[in-house]
C-alpha positions, -999 to 999 in steps of 0.1 A, spaced: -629 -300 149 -619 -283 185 -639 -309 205 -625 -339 183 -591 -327 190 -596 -318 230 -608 -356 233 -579 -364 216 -555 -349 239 -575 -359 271 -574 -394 256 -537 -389 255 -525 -373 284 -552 -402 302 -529 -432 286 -500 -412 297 -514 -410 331 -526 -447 330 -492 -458 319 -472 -443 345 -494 -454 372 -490 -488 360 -451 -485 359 -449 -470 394 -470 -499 409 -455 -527 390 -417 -506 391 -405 -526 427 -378 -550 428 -354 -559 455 -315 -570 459 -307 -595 487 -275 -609 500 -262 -627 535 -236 -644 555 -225 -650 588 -195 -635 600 -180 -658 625 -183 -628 657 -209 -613 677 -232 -587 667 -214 -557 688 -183 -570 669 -196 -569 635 -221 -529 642 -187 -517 656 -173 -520 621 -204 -512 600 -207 -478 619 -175 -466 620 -180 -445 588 -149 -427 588 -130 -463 588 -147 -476 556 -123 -463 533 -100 -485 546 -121 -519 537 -153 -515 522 -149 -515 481 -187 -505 474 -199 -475 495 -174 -455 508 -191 -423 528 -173 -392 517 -199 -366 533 -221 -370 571 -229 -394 597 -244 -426 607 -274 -413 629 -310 -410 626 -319 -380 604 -290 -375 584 -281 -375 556 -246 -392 538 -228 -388 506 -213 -423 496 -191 -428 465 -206 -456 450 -188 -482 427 -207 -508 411 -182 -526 396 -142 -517 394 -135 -483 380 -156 -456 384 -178 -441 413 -209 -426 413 -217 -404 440 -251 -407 455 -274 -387 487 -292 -414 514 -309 -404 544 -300 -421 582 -338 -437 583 -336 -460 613 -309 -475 634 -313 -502 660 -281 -506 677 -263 -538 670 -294 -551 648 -302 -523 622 -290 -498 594 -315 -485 571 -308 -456 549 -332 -439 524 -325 -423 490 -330 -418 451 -358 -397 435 -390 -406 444 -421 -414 421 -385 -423 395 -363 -443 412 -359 -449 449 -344 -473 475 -351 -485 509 -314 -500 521 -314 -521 550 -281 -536 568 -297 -561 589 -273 -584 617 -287 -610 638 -275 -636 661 -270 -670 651 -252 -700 658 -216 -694 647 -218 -658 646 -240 -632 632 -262 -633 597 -253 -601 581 -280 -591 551 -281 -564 530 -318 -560 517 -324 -531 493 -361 -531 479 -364 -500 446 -392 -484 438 -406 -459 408 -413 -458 371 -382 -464 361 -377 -494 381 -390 -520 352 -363 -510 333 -333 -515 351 -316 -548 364 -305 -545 396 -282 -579 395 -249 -562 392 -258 -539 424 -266 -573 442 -234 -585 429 -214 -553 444 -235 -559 478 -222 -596 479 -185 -579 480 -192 -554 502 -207 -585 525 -172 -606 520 -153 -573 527 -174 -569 559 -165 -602 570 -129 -597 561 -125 -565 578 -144 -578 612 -119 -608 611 -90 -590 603 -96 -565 637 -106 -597 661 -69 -607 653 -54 -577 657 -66 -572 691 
């Protein structure tokens, strides 16, 4: 009876095992948004990095806590939709002057994102994308749409915002 039930268990805790493994490498999906803000590149970073200003203009991530640089990490309050914030940890990953924001977070092996803010040069202006690709178990789970949504405001409020200063100056 003691061996029947110690297969029983390995048997289990091995279907466990299989199944998360299966989650975590299926568990990706991405958000994506763009548009091109009618200004160059400097014009556009010069608003993105000032962290301390996005309070002022930027209705999604607002950084309560840290820097933009390489290493750091920064507390944003978070809001989704209207109402209520969450308040969430990234880590400064990379940052290519004029070209590149990428911040780090979540809980690993769970639920984790890779957050790009990507600006490029093109005719009329600058392509500003938001790329954020998640990763982890949980991942298969959750829809991600209204977080795409929120990033498509955040885009527009950008776009505002770097407007708004060009004709104040």
């Amino acid at each position: 009876m003691g061996k029947v039930m110690t297969s029983k268990w390995l048997i289990a805790v091995s279907v466990i095992i299989a199944a998360l493994s299966v989650l975590y490498v299926t568990g990706r999906k991405s958000v994506h948004t763009e548009l091109v803000i009618a200004a160059p590149p400097e014009d556009v970073w010069s608003v993105l990095i000032a962290a301390n200003e996005h309070r002022e203009w930027n209705p999604v991530l607002v950084p309560i806590e840290g820097e933009l640089l390489e290493g750091s990490q920064i507390k944003y309050e978070f809001r989704q939709e209207a109402g209520d914030a969450i308040i969430m940890t990234a880590t400064v990953k990379r940052i290519i002057e004029n070209s590149l924001l990428n911040q780090v977070g979540g809980t690993p092996g769970l639920l984790s994102f890779d957050h790009k803010y990507i600006l490029e040069a093109v005719e009329g202006g600058t392509r500003v994308t938001i790329h954020e690709d998640y990763r982890g178990i949980a991942v298969p789970f959750w829809d991600p749409a209204p977080v795409e949504l929120a990033y498509e405001r955040l885009n527009l409020a950008l776009k505002q915002r770097v407007i708004a200063s060009k004709t104040t100056e």
